[in-house]
C-alpha positions in Angstrom: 0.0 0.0 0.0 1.5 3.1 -1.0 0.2 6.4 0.8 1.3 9.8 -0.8 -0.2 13.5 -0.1 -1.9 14.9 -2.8 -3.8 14.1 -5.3 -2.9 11.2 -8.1 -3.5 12.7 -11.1 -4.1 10.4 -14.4 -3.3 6.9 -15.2 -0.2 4.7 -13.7 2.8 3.6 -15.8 4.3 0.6 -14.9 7.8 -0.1 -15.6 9.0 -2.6 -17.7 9.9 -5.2 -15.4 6.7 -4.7 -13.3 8.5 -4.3 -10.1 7.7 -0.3 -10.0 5.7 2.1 -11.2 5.6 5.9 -12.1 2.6 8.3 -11.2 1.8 12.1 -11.4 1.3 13.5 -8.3 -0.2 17.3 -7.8 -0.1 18.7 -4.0 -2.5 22.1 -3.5 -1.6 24.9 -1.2 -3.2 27.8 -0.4 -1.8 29.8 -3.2 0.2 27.3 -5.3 0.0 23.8 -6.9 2.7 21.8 -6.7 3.5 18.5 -9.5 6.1 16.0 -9.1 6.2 12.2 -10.9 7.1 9.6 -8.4 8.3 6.2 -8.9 7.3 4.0 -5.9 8.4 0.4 -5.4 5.9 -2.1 -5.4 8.2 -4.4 -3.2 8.9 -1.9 -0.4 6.1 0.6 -0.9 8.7 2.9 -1.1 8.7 6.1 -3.4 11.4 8.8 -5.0 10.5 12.2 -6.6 11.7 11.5 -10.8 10.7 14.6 -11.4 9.2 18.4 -9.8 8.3 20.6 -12.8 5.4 22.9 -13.1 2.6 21.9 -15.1 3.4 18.2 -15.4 0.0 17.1 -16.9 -1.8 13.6 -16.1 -0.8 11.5 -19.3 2.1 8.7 -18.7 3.7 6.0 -19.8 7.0 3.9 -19.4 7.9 2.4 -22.5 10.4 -1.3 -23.0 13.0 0.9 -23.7 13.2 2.4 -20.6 11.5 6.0 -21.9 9.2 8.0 -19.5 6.6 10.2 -21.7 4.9 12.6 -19.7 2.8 15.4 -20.7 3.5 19.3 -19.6 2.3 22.3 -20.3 3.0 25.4 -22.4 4.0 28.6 -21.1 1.7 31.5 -21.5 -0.5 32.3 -23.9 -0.8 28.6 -24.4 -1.2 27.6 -21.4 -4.1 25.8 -22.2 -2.2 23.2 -24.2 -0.1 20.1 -22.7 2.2 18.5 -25.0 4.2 15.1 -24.6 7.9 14.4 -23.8 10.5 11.4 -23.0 12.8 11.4 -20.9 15.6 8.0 -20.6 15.8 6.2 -17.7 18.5 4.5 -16.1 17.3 0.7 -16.1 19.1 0.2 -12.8 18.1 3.1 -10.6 15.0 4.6 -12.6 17.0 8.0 -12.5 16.9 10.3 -16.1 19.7 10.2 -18.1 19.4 13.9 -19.3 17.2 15.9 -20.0 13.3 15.8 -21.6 12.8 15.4 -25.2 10.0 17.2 -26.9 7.7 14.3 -28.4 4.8 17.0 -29.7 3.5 20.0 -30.8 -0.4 20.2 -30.8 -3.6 21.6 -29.3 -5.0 20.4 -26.5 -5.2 18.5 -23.3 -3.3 15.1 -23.3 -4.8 12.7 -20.9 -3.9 9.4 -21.9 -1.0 7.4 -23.8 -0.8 3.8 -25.1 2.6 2.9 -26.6 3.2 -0.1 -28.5 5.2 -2.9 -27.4 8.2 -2.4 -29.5 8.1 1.6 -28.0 7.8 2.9 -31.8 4.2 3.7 -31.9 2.1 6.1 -29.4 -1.0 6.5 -28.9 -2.5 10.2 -27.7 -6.0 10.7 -25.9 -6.9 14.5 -25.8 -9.6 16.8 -25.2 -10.0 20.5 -24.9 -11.8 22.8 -23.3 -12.9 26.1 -25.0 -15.5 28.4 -23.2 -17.1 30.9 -25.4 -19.5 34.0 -25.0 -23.3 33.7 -26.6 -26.2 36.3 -26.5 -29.6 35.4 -27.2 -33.0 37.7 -27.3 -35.2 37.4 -24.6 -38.5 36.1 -26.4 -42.0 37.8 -25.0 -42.5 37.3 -21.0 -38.7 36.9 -20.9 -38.9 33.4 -19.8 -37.6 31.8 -23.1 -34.7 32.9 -24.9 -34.7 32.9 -28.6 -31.6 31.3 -30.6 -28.1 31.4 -29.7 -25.4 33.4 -31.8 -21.9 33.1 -30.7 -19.7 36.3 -30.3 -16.4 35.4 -29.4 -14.8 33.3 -32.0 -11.2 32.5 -30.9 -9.9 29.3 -29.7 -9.4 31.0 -25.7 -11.2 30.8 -22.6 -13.8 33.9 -22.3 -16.2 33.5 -19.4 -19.2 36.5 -19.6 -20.1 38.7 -16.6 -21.7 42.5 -17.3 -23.4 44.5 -20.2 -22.3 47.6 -20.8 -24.9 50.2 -19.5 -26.5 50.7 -22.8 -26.4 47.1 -23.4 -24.7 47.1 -26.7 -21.3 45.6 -25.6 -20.7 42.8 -22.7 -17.7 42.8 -20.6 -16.0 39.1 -20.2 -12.8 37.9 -19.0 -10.8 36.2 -21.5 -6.9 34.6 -21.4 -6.1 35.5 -25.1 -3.6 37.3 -24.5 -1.7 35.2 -21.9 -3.3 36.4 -18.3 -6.8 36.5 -18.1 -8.1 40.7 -18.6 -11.1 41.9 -19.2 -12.6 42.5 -22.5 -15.7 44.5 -23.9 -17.1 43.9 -27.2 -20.0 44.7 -28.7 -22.7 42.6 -30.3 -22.6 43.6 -33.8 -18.8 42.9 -33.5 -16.6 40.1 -34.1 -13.5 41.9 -32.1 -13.3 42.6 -28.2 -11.0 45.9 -27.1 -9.6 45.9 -24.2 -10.8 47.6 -21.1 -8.3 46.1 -18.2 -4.9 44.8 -19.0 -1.8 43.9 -17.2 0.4 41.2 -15.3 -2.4 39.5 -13.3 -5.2 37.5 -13.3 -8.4 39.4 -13.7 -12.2 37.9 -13.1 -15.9 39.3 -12.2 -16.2 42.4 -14.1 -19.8 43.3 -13.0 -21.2 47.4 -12.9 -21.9 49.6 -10.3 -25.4 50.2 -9.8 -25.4 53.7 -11.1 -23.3 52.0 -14.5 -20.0 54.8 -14.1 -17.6 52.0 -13.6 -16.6 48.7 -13.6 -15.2 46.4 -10.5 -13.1 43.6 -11.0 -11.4 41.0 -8.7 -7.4 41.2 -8.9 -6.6 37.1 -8.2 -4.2 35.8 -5.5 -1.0 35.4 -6.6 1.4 33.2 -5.0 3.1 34.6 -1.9 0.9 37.6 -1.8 -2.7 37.2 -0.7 -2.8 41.2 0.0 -3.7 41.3 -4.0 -6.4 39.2 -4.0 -8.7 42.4 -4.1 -11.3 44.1 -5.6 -10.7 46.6 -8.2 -12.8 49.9 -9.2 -12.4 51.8 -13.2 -14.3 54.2 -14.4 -16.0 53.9 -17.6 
């Protein structure tokens, strides 16, 4: 029985011989996430830290000749995408011989592997998620909305949260350009401007009640809770 904290993320890779096995394991703090892959012996229970990188995603596998593949994520703006690398093991101690190798280059969440036998052919689950902003008239009695038309129409993640005061234009958060800001666009447009910009995470754009500006939430950041705060502009 092998008892680790933190939460086991994806699929086990056994090693070849069977007598170990690798797993990704992410630990949550208050303002950070931590990832590691472990290799625990299924003999003694014991288990050793392969590797602590951020982003390490929850697709494995642990090929005949001795190659981890593990999935990792992109830096900013793609964060969104995880793609696959190898890494040689030693087939004595389990400890990489060098550094990761770049296996892909795609779009996308990978979340599961199946490699052949002879280690020449792989196999890539992935899925990805894509959030997108839609307006729809209110039909009479505004109980029923009428058909959906889609206004954002990148690949990003934009999450809806105010009209404007005229409601022509709806503000939304939106990572397209690395950290998530705030957007306004209006509805006979297929391009957002951008209202609130910057280094940090930004989320909740909603109006004051008498519609002269716009508060936002400012998102912890590691090591600093003090700026996880609420933010006033004018409009």
């Amino acid at each position: 029985v092998l008892q680790v904290r933190g939460n086991l993320g994806g699929g086990v890779a056994w090693a070849p011989d069977g007598r170990s096995f690798a797993y990704v394991r992410t630990t949550y703090f208050s303002h950070s996430l931590e990832t590691k892959i472990e290799i625990a012996d299924v003999a003694s229970g014991q288990s050793q830290v392969l590797l602590s990188k951020p982003g390490l995603g929850p697709a494995l596998s642990w090929t005949q000749g001795g190659r981890l593949i593990y999935s990792l994520q992109e830096p900013l703006p793609n964060q969104n995408d995880f793609n696959l690398w190898s890494v040689q093991l030693d087939s004595r101690t389990a400890r990489p011989l060098g550094a990761g190798t770049r296996v892909t280059n795609d779009h996308g969440l990978a979340v599961g592997l199946s490699v052949s036998k002879d280690g020449k052919l792989l196999a890539v689950r992935r899925w990805a998620l894509q959030n997108d902003v839609y307006i729809a008239e209110l039909q009479p009695g505004g109980k029923r909305i009428g058909k959906s038309r889609r206004m954002t129409l990148d690949e990003r993640q934009d999450y809806p949260y105010s009209w404007t005061p005229d409601s022509k234009a709806v503000f939304f958060s939106s990572d397209r350009d690395g950290p998530s800001h705030i957007f306004k666009q209006a509805i006979d447009q297929t391009q957002p401007e951008l209202v609130v910009g910057g280094n940090d995470d930004l989320w909740r754009a909603r109006l004051t009640p008498d519609g002269s500006a716009l508060l936002y939430v400012v998102a912890t950041t590691e090591g600093d809770s003090s700026r996880n705060v609420i933010m006033r502009v004018p409009l």
